[in-house]
VOBA-1610 file (N, C-alpha, C; in pm, whole numbers, padded with zeros to 5 digits, always signed):
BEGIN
Unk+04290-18666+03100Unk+04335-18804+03081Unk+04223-18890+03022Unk+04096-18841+03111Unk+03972-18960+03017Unk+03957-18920+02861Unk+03967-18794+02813Unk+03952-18754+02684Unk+04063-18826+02588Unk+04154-18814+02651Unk+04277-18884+02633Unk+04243-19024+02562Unk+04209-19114+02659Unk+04183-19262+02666Unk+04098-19252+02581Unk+03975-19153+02580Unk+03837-19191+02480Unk+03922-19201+02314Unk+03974-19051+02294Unk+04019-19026+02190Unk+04128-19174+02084Unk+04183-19216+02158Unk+04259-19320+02136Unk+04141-19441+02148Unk+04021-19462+02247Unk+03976-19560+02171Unk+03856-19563+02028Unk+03852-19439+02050Unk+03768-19422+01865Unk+03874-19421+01794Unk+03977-19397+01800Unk+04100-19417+01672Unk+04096-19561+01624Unk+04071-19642+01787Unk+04116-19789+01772Unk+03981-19811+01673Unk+03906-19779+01702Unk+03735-19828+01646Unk+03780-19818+01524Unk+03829-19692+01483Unk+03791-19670+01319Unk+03890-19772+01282Unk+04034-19788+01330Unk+04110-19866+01223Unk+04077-19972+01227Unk+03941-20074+01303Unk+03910-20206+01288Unk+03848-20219+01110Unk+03803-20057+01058Unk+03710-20075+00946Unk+03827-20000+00793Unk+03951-19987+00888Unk+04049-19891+00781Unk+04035-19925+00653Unk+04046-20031+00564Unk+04003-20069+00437Unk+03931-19968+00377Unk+03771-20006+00453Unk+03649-19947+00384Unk+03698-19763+00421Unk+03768-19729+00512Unk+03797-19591+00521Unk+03869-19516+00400Unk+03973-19615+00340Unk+04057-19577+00207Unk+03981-19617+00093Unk+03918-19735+00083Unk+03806-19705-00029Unk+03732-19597-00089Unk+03654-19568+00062Unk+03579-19382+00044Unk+03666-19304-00022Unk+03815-19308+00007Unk+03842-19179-00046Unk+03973-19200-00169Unk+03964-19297-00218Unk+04091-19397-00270Unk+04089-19261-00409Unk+03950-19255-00449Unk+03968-19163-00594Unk+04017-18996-00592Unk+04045-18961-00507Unk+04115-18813-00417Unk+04232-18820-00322Unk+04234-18947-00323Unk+04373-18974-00263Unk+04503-18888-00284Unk+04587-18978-00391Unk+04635-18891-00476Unk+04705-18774-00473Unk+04572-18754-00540Unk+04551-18553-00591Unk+04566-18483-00426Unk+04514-18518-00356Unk+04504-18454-00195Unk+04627-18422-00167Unk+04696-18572-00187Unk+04821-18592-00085Unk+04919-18493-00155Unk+04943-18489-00293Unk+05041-18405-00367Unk+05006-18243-00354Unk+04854-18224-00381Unk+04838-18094-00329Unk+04821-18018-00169Unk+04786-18100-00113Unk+04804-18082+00066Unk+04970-18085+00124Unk+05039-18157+00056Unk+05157-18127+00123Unk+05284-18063-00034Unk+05234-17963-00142Unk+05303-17933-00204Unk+05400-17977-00274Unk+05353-18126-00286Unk+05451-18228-00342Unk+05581-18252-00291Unk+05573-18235-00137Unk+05719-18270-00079Unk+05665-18443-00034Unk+05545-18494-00068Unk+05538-18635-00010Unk+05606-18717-00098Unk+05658-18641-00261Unk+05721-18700-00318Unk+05863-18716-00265Unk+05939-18594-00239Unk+06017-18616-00196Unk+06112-18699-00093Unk+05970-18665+00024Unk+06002-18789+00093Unk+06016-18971+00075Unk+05988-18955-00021Unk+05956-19085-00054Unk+06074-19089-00096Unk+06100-19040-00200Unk+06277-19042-00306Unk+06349-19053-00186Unk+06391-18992-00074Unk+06480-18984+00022Unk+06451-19141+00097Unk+06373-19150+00132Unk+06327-19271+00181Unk+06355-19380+00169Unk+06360-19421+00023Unk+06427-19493-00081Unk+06569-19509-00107Unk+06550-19411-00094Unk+06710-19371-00157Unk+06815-19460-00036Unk+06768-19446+00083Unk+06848-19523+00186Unk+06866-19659+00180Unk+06789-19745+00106Unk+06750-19882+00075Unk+06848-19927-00044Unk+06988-20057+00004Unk+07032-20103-00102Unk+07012-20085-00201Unk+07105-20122-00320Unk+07029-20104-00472Unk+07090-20254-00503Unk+06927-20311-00599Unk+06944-20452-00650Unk+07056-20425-00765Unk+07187-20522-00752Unk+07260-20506-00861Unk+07240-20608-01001Unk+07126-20722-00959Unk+07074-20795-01036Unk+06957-20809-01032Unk+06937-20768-01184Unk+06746-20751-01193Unk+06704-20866-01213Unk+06805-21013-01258Unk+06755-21104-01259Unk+06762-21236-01140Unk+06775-21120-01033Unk+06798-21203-00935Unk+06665-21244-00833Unk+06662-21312-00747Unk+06538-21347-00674Unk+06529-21259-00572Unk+06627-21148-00529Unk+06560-21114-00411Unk+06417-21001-00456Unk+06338-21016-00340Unk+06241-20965-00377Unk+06204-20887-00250Unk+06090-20778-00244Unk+06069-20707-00165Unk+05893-20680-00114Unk+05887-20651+00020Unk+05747-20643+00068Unk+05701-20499+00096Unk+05600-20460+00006Unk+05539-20307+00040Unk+05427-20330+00124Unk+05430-20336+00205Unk+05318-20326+00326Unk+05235-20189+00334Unk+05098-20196+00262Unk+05032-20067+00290Unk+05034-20062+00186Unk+05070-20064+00084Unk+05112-20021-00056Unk+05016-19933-00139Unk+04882-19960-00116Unk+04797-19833-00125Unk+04798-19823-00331Unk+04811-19693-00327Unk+04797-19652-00476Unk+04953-19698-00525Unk+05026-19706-00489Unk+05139-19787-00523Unk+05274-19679-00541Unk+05281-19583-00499Unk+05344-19399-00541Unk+05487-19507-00448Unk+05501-19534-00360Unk+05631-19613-00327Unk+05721-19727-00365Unk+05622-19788-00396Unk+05656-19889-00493Unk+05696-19886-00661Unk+05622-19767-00732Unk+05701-19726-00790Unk+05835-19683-00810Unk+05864-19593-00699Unk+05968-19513-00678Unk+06072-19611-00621Unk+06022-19752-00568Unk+06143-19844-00556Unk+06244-19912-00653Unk+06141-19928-00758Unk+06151-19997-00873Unk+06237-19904-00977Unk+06175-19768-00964Unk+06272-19655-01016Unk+06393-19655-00959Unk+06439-19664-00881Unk+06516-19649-00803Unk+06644-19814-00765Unk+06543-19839-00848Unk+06657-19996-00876Unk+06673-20052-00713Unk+06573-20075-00642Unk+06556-20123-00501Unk+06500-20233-00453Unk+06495-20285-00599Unk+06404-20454-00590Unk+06380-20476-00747Unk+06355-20633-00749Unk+06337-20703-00916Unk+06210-20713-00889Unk+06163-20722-00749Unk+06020-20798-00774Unk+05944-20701-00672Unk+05804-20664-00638Unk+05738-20621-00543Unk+05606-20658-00498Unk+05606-20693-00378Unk+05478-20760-00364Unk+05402-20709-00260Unk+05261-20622-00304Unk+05233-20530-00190Unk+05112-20610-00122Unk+05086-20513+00000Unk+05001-20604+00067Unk+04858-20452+00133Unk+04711-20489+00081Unk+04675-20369+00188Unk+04549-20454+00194Unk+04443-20320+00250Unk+04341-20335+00309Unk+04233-20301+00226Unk+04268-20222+00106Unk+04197-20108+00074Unk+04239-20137-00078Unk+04080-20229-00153Unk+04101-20292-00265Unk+04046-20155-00345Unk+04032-20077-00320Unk+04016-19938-00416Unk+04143-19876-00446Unk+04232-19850-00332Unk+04350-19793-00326Unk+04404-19886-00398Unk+04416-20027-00425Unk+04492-20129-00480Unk+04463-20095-00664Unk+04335-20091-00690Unk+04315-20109-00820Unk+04352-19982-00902Unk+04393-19889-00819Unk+04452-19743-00846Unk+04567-19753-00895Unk+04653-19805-00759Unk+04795-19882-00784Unk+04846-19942-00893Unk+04762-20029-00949Unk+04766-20146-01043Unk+04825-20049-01181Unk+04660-19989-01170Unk+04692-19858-01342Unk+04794-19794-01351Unk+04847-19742-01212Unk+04967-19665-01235Unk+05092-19754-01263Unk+05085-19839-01198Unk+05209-19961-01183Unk+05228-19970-01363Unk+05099-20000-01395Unk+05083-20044-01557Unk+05138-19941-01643Unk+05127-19804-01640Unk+05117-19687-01661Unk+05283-19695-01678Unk+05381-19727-01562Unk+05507-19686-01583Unk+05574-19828-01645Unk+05474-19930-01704Unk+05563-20056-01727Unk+05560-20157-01659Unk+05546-20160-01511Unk+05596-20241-01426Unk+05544-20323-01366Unk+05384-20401-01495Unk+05258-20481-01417Unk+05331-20624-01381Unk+05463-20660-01463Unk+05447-20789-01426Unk+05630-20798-01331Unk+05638-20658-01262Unk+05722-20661-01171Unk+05666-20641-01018Unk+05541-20663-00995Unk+05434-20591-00882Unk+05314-20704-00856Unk+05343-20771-00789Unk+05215-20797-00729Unk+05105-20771-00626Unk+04979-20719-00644Unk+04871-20659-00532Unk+04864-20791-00463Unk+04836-20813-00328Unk+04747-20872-00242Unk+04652-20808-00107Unk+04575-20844-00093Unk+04445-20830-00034Unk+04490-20873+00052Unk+04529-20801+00211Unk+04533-20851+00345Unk+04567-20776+00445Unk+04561-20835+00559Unk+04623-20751+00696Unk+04752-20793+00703Unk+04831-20648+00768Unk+04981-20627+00777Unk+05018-20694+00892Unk+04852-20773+00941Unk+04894-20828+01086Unk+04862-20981+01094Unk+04810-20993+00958Unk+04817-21155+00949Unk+04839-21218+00783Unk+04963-21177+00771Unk+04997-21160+00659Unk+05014-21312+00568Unk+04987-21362+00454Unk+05011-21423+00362Unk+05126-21528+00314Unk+05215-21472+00418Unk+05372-21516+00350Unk+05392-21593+00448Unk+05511-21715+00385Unk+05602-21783+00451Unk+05720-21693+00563Unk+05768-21739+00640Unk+05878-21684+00748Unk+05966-21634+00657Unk+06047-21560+00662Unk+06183-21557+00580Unk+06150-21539+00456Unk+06013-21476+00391Unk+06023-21486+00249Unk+06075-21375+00134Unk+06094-21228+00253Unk+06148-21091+00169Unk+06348-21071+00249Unk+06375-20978+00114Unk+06521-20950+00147Unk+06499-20811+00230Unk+06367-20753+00170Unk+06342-20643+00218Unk+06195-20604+00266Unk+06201-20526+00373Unk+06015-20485+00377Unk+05997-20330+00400Unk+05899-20329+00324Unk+05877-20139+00339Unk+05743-20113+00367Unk+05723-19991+00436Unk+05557-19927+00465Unk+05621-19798+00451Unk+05526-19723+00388Unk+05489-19593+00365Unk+05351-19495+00428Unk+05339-19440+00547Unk+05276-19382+00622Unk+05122-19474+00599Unk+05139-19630+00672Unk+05083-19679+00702Unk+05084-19732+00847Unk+05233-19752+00872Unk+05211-19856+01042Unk+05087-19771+01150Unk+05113-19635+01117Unk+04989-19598+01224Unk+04854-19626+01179Unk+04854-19690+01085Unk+04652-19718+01056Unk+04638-19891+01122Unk+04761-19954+01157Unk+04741-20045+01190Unk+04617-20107+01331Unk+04552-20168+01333Unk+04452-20210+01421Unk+04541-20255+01604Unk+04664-20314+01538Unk+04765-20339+01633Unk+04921-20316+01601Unk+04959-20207+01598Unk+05103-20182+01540Unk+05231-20288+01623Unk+05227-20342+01718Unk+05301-20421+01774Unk+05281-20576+01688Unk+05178-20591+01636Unk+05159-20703+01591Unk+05215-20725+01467Unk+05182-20560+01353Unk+05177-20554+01208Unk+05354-20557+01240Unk+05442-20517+01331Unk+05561-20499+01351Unk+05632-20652+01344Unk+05553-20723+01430Unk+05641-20869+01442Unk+05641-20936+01340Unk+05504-20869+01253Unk+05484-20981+01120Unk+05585-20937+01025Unk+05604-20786+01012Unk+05696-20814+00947Unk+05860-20845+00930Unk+05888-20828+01093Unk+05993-20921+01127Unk+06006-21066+01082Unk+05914-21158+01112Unk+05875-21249+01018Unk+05897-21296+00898Unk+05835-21243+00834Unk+05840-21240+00698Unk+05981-21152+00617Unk+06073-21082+00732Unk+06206-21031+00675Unk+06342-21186+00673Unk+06394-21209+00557Unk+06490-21289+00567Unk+06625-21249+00704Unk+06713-21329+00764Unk+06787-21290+00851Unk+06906-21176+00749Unk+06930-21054+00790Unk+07011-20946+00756Unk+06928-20870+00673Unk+06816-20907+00658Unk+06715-20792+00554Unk+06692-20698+00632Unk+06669-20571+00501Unk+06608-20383+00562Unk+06470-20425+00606Unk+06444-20302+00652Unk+06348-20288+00705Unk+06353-20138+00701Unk+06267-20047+00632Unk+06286-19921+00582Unk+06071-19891+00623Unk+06053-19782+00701Unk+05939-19727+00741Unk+05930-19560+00745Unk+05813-19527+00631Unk+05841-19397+00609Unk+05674-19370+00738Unk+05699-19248+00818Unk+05595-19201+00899Unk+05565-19073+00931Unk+05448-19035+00934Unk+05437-18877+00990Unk+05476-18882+01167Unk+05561-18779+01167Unk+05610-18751+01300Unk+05579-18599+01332Unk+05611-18598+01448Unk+05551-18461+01522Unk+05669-18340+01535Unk+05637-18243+01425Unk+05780-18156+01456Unk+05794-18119+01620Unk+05943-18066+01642Unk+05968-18055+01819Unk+05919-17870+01817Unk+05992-17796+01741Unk+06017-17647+01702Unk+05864-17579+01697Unk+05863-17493+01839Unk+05734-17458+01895Unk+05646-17401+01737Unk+05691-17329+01697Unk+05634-17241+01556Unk+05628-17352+01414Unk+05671-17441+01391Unk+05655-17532+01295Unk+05553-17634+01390Unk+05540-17631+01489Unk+05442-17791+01562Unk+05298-17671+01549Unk+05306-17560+01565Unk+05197-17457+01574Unk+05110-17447+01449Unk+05242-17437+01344Unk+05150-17416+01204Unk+05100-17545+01181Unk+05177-17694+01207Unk+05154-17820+01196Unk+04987-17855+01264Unk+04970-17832+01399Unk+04860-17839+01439Unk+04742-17735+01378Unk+04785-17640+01343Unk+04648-17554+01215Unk+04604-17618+01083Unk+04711-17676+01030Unk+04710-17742+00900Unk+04658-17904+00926Unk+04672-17968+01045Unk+04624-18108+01034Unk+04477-18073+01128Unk+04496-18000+01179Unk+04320-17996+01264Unk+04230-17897+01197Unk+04239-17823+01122Unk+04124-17741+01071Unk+04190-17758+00928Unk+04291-17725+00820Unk+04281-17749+00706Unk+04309-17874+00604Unk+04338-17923+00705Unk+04350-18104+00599Unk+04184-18154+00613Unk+04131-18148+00718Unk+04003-18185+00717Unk+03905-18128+00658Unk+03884-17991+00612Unk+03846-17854+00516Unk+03839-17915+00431Unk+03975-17930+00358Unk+03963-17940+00215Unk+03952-18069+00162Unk+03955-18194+00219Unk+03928-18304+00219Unk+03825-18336+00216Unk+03710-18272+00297Unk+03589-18293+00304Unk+03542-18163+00132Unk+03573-18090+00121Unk+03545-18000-00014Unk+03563-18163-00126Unk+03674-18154-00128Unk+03695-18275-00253Unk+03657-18424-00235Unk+03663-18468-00109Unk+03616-18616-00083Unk+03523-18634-00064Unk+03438-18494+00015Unk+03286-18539+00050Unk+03298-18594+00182Unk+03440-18651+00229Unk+03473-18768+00336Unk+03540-18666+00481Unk+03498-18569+00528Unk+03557-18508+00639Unk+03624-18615+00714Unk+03523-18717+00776Unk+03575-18779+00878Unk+03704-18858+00869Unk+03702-18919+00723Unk+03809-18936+00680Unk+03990-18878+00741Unk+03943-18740+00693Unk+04044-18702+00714Unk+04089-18618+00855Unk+03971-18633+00895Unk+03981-18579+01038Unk+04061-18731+01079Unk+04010-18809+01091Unk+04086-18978+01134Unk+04249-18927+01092Unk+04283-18898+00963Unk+04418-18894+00935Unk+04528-18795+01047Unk+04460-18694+01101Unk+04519-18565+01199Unk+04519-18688+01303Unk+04402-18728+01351Unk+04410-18780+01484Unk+04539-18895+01497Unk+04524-18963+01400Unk+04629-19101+01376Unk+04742-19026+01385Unk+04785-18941+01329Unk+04931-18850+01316Unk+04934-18849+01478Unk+04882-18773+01520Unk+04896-18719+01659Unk+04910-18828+01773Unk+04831-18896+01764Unk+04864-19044+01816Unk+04981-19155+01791Unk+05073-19087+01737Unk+05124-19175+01650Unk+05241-19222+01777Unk+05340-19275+01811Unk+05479-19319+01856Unk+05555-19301+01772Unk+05607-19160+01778Unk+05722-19128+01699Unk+05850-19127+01726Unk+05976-19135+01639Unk+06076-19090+01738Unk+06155-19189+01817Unk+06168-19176+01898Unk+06244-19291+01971Unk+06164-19369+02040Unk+06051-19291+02055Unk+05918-19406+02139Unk+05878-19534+01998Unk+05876-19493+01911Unk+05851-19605+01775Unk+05974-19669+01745Unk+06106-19618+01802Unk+06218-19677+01777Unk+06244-19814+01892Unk+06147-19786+01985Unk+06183-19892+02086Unk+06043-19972+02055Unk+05927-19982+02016Unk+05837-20087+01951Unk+05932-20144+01823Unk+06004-20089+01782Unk+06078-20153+01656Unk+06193-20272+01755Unk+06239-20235+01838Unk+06317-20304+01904Unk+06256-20425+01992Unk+06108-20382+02041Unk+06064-20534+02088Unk+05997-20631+01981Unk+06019-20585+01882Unk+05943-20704+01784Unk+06096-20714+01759Unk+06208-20724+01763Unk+06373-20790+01712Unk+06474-20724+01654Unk+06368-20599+01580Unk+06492-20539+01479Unk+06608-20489+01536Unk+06735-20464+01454Unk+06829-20438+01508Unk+06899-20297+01412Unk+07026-20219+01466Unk+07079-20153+01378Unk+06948-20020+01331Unk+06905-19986+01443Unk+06779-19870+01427Unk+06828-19760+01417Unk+06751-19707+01282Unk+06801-19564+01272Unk+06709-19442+01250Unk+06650-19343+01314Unk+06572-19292+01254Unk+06609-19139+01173Unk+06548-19088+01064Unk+06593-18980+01023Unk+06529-18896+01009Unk+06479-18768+01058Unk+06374-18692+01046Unk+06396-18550+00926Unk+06282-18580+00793Unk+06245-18509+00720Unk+06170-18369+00724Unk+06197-18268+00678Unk+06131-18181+00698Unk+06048-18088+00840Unk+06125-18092+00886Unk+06150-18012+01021Unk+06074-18135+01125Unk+06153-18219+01074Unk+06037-18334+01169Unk+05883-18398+01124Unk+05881-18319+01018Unk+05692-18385+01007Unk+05706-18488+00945Unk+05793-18553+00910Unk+05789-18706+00871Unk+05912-18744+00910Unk+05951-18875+00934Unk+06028-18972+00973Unk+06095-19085+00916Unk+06195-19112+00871Unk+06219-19227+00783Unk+06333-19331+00935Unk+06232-19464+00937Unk+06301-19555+01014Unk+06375-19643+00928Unk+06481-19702+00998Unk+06563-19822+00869Unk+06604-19839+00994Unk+06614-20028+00990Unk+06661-20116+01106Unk+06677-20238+00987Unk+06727-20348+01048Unk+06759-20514+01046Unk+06756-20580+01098Unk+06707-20739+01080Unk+06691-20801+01135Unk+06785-20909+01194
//
């Protein structure tokens, strides 16, 4: 139990500095994530998406919040996906942002995207200012996930999505088996080969594992307001797609 408690409070430590953690490794990002999980993180994402209204007017005002938004691989795929006119992301991690930007630029879509610089827990915006809000395997880097949760209740208009993609813990003894080989000895391996940044990615296993998945994250979704909770589990469970309303 004390290992327990310790372990969870160095998690807490590191995500006070999470920014500067995705900086270190913002230029291997990427490449990691597509080759570490065989390019099914794409997939998940398309599925993810795919659950989220489609804007039937591109010249309309509703607009949407990417929380975490990172290199921007979701926010793309929203925009592909005809899931918003406008996108306005929000992170920590002005390396991961300026990544984002090129690619955003890359598919067209610089002056459908706006970056901002901030916490998911003291966010920028007026009450009521998105139709929609999205995070992509960010709520667990949060410093306070109950908090980054209410804000974006907040900042969701009344009847707006609320769509959260997350790593979850498969149940199926032989998939949680290979799962724990691959996030405790080879995500951290080869991360540290290409990033230079072990600890990095050792932080990423631990955050997974720590995470409130499942119906335990379905009921933090429920004390910050949301309503209409649904969760859907991808790939034998190792990721999670939440969608609720407010």
């Amino acid at each position: 139990m004390q290992s327990m408690e310790n372990e969870k409070q160095h998690i807490g430590e590191e995500k006070q500095h999470i920014g500067q953690l995705f900086d270190r490794i913002a230029g291997t990002y990427d490449g990691l994530n597509h080759l570490l999980s065989l390019n099914i993180d794409k997939r998940w994402r398309r599925k993810a998406v795919g659950k989220l209204a489609e804007v039937r007017d591109q010249k309309s005002e509703i607009s949407l919040l990417d929380v975490a938004i990172g290199t921007a691989d979701l926010t793309i795929e929203l925009l592909q996906q005809n899931k918003a006119a406008h996108v306005t992301g929000i992170d920590l991690s002005r390396q991961m942002m300026a990544i984002g930007q090129k690619k955003v630029a890359q598919h067209g879509y610089s002056d459908k995207v706006r970056f901002d610089y901030g916490s998911a827990q003291q966010m920028p915006y007026a009450d009521e200012s998105f139709d929609t809000v999205t995070c992509a395997y960010g709520v667990r880097n949060f410093a306070n996930m109950d908090e980054g949760l209410s804000e974006m209740y907040r900042v969701l208009r009344p009847g707006g999505e609320l769509m959260i993609l997350e790593f979850s813990y498969p149940t199926n003894p032989l998939i949680r088996w290979g799962y724990d080989l691959y996030f405790t000895h080879i995500l951290p391996f080869v991360g540290n080969l290409f990033s230079r940044d072990k600890g990095a990615y050792s932080y990423l296993n631990r955050s997974v594992k720590n995470f409130p998945y499942g119906e335990a994250f379905c009921e933090h979704l429920r004390a910050a307001g949301f309503t209409q909770i649904k969760a859907t589990t991808l790939t034998f469970g190792i990721s999670t797609v939440y969608k609720a309303e407010k």
